[in-house]
C-alpha positions in Angstrom: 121.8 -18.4 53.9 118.7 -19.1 51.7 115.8 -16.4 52.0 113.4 -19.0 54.3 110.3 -16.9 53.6 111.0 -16.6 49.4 111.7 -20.6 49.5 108.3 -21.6 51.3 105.9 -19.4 49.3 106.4 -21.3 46.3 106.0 -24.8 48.0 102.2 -26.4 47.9 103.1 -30.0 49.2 104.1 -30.7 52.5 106.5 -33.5 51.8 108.4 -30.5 50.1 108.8 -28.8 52.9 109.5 -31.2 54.4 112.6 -32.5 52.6 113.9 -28.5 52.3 113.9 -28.1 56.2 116.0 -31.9 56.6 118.5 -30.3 54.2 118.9 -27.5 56.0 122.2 -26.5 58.0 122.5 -26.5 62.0 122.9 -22.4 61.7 120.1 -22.6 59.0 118.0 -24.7 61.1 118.1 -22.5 64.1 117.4 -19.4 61.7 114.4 -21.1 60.8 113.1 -22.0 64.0 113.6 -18.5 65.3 111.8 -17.6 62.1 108.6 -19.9 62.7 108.2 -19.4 66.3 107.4 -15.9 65.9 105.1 -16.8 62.6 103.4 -19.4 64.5 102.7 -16.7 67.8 101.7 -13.9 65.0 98.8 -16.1 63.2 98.0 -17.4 67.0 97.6 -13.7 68.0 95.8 -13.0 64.7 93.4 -15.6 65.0 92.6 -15.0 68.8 92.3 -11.3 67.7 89.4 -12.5 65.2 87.8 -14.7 67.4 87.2 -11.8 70.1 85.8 -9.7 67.5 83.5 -12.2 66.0 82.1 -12.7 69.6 83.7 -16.3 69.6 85.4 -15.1 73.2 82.0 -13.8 74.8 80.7 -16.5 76.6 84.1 -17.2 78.3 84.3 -13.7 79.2 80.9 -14.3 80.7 81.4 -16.8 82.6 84.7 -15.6 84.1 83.0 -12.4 84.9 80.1 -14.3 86.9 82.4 -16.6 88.8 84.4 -13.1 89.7 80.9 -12.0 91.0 80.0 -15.0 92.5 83.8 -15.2 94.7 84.4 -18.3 92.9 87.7 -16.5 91.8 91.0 -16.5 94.1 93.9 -14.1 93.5 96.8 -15.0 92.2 
């Protein structure tokens, strides 16, 4: 099976990448699926790590914490 992650660092285009995942096998496929999933969830985790240290989260907290306060929360 072809490295996926050596492939797709040399590829700029999209249309590229395109065309190399269509050619790829059923097993190959799968692999690659498998593979990007868990990409996708790391630089999902990353970025929502960021935002809560730039503050971006603050205001949600906030308001989540007031509602608590307020008993405009139920349990779950």
């Amino acid at each position: 099976m072809r490295s996926l992650t050596g492939n797709f660092s040399t590829m700029r285009r999209p249309e590229s990448l395109e065309k190399e995942i269509t050619a790829l096998s059923a097993e190959e496929l799968s692999a690659f699926r498998k593979w990007f999933a868990e990409f996708d969830a790391a630089a999902w985790d990353a970025q929502l790590e960021a935002d809560a240290r730039a503050g971006k989260l603050d205001a949600l907290a906030d308001g989540a914490l007031n509602d608590r306060k307020a008993g405009e929360c139920s349990d779950l």
